[in-house]
C-alpha positions in Angstrom: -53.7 -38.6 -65.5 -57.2 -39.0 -64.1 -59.3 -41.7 -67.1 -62.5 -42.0 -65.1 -64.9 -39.2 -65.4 -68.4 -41.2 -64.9 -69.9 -44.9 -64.5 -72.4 -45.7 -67.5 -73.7 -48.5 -65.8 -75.1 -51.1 -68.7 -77.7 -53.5 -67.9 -77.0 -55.3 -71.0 -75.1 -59.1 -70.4 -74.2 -57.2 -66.4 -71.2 -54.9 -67.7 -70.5 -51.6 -66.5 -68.7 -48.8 -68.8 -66.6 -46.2 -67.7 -66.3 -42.8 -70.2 -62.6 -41.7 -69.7 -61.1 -38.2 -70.8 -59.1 -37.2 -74.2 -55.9 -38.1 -72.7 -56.7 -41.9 -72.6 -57.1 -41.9 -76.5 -54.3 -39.9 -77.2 -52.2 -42.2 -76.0 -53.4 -45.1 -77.6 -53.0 -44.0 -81.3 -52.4 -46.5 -84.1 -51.0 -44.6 -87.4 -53.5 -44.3 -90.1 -53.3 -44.8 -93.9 -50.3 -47.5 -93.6 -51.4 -49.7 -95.8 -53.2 -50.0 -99.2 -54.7 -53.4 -100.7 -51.8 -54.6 -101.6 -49.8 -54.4 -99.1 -52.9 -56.0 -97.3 -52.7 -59.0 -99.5 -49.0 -59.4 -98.7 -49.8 -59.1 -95.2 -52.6 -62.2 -94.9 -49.8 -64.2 -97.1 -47.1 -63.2 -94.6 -49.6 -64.3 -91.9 -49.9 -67.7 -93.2 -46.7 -68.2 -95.6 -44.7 -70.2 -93.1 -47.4 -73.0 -93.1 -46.0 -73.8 -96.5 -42.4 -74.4 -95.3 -43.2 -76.8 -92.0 -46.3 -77.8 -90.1 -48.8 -79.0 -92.4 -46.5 -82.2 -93.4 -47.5 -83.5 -89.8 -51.0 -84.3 -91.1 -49.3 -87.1 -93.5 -49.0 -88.6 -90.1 -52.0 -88.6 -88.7 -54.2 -89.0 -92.0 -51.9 -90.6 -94.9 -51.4 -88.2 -98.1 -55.1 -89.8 -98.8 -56.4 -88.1 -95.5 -54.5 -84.9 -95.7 -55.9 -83.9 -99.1 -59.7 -84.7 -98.2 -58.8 -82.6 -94.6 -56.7 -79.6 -97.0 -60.1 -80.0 -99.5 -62.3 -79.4 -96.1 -60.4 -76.7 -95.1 -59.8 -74.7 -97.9 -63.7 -74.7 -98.3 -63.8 -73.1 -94.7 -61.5 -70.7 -95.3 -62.5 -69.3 -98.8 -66.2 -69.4 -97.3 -64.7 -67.8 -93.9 -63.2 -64.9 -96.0 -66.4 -64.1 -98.0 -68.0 -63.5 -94.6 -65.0 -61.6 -93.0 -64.8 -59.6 -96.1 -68.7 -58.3 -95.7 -68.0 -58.1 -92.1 -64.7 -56.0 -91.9 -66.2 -53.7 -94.6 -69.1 -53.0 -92.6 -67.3 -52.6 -89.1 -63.7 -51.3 -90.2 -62.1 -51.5 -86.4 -58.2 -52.9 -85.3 -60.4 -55.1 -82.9 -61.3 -57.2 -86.1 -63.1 -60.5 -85.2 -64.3 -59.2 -81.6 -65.4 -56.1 -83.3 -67.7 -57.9 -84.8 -69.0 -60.4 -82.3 -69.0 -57.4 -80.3 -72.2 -56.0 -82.6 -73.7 -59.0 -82.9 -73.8 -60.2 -79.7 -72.3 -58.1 -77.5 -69.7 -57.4 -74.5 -69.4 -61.4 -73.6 -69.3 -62.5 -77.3 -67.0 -60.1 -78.1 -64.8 -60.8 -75.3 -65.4 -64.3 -76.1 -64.1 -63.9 -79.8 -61.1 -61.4 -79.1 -59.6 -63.9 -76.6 -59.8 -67.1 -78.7 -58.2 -65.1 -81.6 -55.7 -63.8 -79.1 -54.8 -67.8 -78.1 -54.2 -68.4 -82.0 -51.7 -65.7 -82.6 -49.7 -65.3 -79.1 -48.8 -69.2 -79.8 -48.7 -69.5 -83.3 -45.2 -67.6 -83.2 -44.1 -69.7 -80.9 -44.8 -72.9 -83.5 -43.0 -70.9 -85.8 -39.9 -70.6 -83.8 -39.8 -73.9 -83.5 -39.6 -74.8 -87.0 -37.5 -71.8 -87.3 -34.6 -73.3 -84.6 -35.3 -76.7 -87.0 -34.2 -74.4 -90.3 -31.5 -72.5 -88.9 -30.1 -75.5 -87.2 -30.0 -77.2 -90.8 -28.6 -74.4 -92.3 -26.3 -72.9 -89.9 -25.2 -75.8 -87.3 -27.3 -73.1 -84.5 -30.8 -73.9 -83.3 -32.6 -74.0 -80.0 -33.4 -71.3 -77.5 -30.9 -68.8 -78.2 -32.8 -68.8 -81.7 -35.8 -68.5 -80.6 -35.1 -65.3 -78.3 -33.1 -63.7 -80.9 -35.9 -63.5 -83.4 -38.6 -62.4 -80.9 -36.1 -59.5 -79.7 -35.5 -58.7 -83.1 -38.7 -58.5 -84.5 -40.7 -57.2 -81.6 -38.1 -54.3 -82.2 -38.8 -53.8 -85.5 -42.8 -53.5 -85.0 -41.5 -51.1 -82.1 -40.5 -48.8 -84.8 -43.9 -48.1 -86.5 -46.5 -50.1 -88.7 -46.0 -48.5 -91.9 -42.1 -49.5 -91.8 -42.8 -53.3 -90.5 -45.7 -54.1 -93.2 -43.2 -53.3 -96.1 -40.7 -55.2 -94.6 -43.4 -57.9 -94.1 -44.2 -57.1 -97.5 -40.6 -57.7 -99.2 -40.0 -60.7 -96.8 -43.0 -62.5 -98.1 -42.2 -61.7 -101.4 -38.7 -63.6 -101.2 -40.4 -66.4 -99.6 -43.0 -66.8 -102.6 -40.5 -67.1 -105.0 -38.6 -69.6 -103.3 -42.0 -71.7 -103.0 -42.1 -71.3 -107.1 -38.7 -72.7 -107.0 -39.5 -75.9 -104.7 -42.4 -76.4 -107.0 -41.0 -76.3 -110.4 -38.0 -78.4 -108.9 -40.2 -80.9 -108.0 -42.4 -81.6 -111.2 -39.8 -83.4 -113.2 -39.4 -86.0 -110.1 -43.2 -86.7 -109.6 -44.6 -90.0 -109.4 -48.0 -90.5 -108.3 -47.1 -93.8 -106.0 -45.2 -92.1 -103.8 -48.0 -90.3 -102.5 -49.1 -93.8 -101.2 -45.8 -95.0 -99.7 -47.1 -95.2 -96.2 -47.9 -98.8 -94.5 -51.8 -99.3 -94.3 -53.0 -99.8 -90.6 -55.4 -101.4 -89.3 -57.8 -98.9 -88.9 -61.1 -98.8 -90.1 -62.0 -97.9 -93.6 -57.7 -98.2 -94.0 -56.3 -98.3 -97.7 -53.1 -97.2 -99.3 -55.0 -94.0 -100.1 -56.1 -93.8 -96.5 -53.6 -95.8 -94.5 -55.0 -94.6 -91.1 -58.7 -95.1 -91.9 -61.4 -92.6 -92.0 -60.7 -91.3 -88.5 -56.9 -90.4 -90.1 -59.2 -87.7 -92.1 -60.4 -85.8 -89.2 -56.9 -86.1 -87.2 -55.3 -84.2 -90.1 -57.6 -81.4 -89.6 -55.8 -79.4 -87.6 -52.4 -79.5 -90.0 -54.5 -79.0 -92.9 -55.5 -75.6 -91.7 -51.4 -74.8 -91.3 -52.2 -74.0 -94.8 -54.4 -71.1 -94.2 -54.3 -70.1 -90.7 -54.1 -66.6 -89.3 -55.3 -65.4 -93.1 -58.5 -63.7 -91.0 -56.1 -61.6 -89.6 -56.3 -59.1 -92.2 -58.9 -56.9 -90.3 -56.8 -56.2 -87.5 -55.1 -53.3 -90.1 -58.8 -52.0 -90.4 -57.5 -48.7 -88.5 -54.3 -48.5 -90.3 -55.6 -49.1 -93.7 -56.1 -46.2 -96.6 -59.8 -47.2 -97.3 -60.3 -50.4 -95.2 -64.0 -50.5 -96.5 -62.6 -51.2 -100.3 -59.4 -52.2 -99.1 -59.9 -54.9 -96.5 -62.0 -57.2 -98.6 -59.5 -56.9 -101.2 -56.8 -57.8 -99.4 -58.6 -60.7 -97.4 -60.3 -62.6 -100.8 -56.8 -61.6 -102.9 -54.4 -63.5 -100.0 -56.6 -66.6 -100.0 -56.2 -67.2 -103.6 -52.6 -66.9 -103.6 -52.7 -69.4 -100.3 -54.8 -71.6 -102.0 -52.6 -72.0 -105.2 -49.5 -72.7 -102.9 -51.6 -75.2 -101.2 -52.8 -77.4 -103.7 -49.2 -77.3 -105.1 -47.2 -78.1 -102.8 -48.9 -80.8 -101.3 -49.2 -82.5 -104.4 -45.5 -82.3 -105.6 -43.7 -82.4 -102.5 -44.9 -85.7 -101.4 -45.2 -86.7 -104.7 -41.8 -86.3 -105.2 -40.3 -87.5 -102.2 -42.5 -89.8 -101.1 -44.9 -89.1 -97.8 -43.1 -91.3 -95.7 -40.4 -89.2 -95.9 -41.9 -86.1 -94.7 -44.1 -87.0 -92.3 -42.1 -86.2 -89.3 -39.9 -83.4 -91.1 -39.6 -80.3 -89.5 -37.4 -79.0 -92.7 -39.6 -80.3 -95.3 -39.0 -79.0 -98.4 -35.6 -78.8 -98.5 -36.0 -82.8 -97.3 -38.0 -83.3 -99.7 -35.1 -81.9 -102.8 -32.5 -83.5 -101.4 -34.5 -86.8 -101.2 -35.6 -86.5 -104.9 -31.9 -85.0 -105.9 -30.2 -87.6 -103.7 -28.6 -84.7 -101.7 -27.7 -81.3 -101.3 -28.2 -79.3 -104.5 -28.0 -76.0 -105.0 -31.6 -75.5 -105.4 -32.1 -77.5 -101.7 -30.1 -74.9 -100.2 -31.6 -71.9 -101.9 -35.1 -73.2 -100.6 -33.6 -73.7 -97.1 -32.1 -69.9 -96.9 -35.0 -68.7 -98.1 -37.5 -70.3 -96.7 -36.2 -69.3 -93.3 -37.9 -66.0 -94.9 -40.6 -67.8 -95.4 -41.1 -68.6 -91.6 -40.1 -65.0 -90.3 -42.7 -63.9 -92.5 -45.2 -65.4 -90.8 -43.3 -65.0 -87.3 -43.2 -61.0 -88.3 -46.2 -60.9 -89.3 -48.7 -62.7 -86.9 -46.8 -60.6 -84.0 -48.3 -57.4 -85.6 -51.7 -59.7 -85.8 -51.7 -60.3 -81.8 -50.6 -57.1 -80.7 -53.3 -55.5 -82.7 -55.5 -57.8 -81.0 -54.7 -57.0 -78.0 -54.3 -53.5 -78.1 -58.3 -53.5 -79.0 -59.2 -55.2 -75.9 -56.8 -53.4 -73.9 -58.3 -50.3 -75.1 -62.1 -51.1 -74.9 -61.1 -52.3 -71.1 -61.1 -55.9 -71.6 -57.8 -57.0 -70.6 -55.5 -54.4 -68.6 -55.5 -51.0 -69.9 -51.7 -50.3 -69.8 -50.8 -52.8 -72.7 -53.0 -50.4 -75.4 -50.5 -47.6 -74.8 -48.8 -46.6 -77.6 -45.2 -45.1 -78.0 -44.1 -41.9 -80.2 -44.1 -44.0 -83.1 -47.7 -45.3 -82.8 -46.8 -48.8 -81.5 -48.7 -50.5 -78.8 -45.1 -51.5 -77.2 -46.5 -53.4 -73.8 -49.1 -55.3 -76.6 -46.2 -56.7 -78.3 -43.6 -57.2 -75.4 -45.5 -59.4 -73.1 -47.0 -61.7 -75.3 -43.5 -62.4 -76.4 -42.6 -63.4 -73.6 -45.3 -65.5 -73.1 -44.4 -67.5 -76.5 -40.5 -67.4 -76.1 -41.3 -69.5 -72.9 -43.8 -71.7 -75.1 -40.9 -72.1 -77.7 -38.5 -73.3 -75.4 -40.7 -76.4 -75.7 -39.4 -77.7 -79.0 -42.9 -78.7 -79.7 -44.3 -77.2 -82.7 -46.6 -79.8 -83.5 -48.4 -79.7 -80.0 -47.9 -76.0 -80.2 -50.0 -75.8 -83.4 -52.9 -77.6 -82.1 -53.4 -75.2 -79.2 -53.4 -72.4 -82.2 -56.3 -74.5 -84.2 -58.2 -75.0 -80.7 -58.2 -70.9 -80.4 -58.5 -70.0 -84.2 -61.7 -72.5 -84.7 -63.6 -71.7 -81.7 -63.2 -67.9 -83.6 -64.4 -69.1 -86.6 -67.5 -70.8 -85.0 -68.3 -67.0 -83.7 -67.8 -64.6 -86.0 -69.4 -67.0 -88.9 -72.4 -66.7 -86.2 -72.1 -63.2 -86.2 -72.6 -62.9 -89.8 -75.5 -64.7 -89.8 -77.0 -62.9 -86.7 -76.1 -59.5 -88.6 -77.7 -60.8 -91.8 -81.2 -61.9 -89.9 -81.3 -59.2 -87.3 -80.0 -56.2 -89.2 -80.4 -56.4 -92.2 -80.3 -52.6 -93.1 -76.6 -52.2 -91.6 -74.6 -50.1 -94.4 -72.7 -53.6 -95.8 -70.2 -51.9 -98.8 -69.4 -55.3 -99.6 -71.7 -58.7 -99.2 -71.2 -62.1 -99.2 -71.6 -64.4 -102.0 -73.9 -67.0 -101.2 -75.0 -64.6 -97.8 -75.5 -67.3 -94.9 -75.1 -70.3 -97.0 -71.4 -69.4 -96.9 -71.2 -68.3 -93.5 -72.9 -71.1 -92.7 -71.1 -73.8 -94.3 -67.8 -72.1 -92.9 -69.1 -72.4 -89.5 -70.0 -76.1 -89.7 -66.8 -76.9 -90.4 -65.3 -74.7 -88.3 -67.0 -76.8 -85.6 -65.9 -80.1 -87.1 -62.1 -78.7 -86.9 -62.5 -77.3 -83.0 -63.0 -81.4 -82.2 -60.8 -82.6 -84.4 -57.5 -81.8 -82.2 -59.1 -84.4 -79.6 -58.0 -86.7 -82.3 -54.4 -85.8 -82.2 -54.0 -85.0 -78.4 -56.7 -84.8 -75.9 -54.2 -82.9 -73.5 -53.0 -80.2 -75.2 -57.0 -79.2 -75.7 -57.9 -79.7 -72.6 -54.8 -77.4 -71.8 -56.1 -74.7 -74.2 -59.3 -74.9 -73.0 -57.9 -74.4 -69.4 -56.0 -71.0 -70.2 -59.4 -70.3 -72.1 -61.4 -70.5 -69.0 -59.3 -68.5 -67.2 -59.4 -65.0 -69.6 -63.0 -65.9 -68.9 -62.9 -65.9 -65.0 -61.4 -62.8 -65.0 -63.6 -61.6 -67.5 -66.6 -62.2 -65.2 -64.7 -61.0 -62.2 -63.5 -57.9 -63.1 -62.9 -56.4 -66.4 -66.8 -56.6 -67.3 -66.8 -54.2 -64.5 -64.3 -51.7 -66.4 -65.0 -51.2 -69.7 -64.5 -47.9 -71.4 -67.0 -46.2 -73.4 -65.8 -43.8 -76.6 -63.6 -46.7 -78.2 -64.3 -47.4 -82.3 -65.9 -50.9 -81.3 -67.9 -49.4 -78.1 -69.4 -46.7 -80.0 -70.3 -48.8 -83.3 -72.6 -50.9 -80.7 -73.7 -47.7 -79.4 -74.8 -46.2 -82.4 -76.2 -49.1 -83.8 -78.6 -49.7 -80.7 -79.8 -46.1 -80.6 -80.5 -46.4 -84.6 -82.5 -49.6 -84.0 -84.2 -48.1 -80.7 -85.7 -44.9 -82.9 -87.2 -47.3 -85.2 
């Protein structure tokens, strides 16, 4: 099949376009209409679900239970603010390229590029975090952990999404359903056992500013950043359904705004009973938990313990399910547009970009093999904030600089809320420093190197006729007439 027809040759940030013939979009077809709100609301849940069941207890070590509420405050006022904005933008620019769709408008070929990547770093490695604390729940559980757990849920899952969108998101959908109602379990469990001093149990350093409340000083607030946002990370992911979505102008809002509420409740919950009830000494260094946590404040294995621990394995294939979907939909737009390789937007029979979900599985399987979830997660916060910082810009360019763009639903608070979600956004990107220079430094690495070949080659390739392409299009010949 023969794609290039013409050069377009763009002056605009030195790219070059290339219009391609029918064939090329034929074959790179996502199914339409898979999903109403609801099952969009279950999907951002999904996304982020597993962040209830291990990961964010790492933050009592850095900051103290003191220091991980004031970080879990912080961020849960970035993320409601984030999804105000993301709402008004995804209803205005309904693509599956999601955040680089709308850098994309705003600023163009390099900021979407820019945006698309970073999101692609927080969702080709968040699974592998998850499969970490996914070996740590199936070894409690089952005696089995380790590699040949991690590869069997990435082969099994990838499969799954294989089979077709509509199928996988009510899956997701009944998965994440399971997993909420073990989290209602956990909590009520909990209640009867909590005592408020055992959210203080941890020895006070010597840090500055360092109290029972805040045993690890001020600083300890910042360094639990990054596991604070385990609470809500991957929630923007919603958009990326834009083009398999029933009305994804109605819809997409809906489903973004409805998922952080339900993520907030869970939040605030469990992070005040769990270590409240177990003491946050305890679960600092868990990579189980909850169930920890029940059989610390049942003194042993209790029915109840166990039920948590079977099901919240749901809880962390929900999320591992789910946030596969979220990369290869991220991918699949920059594949398509031109900006990575264009075989991995090609989609199969059933609609599913197949090479989009294969290869960055293979990718995180080798990640997983690491053990390190923790050090995993941080690379995920380094590529989800630097994001945040850009499309939170992008909704405040769109608001100053077109101001008559079609916006179906708007932002409470307009670029306040942006704003404020972008300021934080900034303080989280510096905040992993705190934990482990490294592993930044790492991510920034693998970061610099979408970016070379960015400005090497792919710049040189794009393809014109795609949903994000001719948005721009449209919306620069609109503001050229006037």
């Amino acid at each position: 099949m023969s794609t290039q027809q013409s050069h377009i040759v763009s002056h605009a940030q030195g790219v070059e376009t290339e219009s391609v013939d029918a064939d090329y979009f034929a074959h790179r077809q996502l199914k339409q209409g898979a999903a109403g709100w609801v099952l969009l609301i279950g999907l951002g849940v999904a996304y982020v679900i597993s962040g209830d069941y291990a990961g964010w207890n790492f933050g009592l070590a850095q900051g103290g239970w003191g220091g991980m509420f004031i970080a879990t405050l912080l961020m849960a006022t970035m993320y409601l603010c984030k999804c105000f904005s993301l709402a008004e933008l995804s209803s205005m620019i309904p693509t599956a390229g999601g955040g680089y769709g709308f850098t994309r408008t705003a600023f163009g070929p390099w900021g979407g590029f820019l945006t698309g990547t970073a999101i692609l770093i927080e969702y080709a490695i968040a699974p592998a975090a998850i499969a970490c604390f996914i070996g740590a729940y199936c070894q409690s559980l089952f005696g089995v952990g380790g590699w040949m757990i991690y590869l069997a849920f990435y082969v099994v899952f990838i499969g799954i999404h294989v089979l077709g969108a509509g199928e996988a998101l009510k899956l997701m959908f009944a998965i994440t359903a399971v997993a909420a109602i073990a989290l209602g379990v956990f909590i009520v469990a909990m209640v009867p056992h909590f005592d408020a001093a055992k959210l203080f149990d941890i020895p006070v350093s010597e840090a500055a500013g360092a109290s029972s409340f805040l045993p690890f000083g001020y600083v300890g607030i910042w360094a639990a950043i990054p596991y604070a946002m385990w609470f809500f990370l991957a929630v923007e992911g919603v958009p990326l359904a834009a083009e398999e979505t029933k009305n994804p102008k109605r819809d997409l809002p809906r489903g973004l705004i409805g998922a952080m509420l339900v993520l907030l409740a869970f939040a605030s919950l469990i992070l005040l009973v769990g270590p409240g009830a177990a003491g946050a000494k305890a679960l600092m260094g868990s990579g189980n938990p909850l169930v920890e946590a029940l059989e610390s404040a049942y003194n042993g294995s209790t029915w109840m313990s166990q039920f948590v621990n079977l099901v919240g394995l749901a809880g962390l294939i929900a999320s591992f399910f789910s946030i596969i979907y979220a990369y290869s939909r991220q991918i699949f737009a920059l594949s398509r547009a031109g900006y990575l390789p264009r075989g991995l937007s090609v989609t199969n029979r059933n609609k599913a970009p197949v090479a989009a979900l294969v290869v960055p599985g293979i990718i995180g399987f080798g990640l997983s093999l690491t053990g390190q979830g923790d050090l995993l997660i941080l690379v995920a916060v380094f590529g989800a904030t630097l994001s945040y910082v850009l499309m939170m810009a992008a909704h405040i360019t769109l608001r100053l600089r077109r101001p008559e763009m079609p916006r179906p639903y708007r932002t409470p608070g307009g670029i306040v809320t942006s704003s404020v979600a972008l300021v934080l956004a900034a303080v989280a990107q510096v905040a992993g420093f705190l934990v482990d220079p490294r592993v930044v430094i790492g991510a920034a690495a693998i970061y610099a190197l979408f970016i070379a070949y960015f400005a090497l080659y792919s710049r040189h390739h794009l393809v014109s006729g795609t949903p994000e392409e001719e948005f721009a299009a449209i919306q620069a010949a609109e503001k050229a007439l006037r």
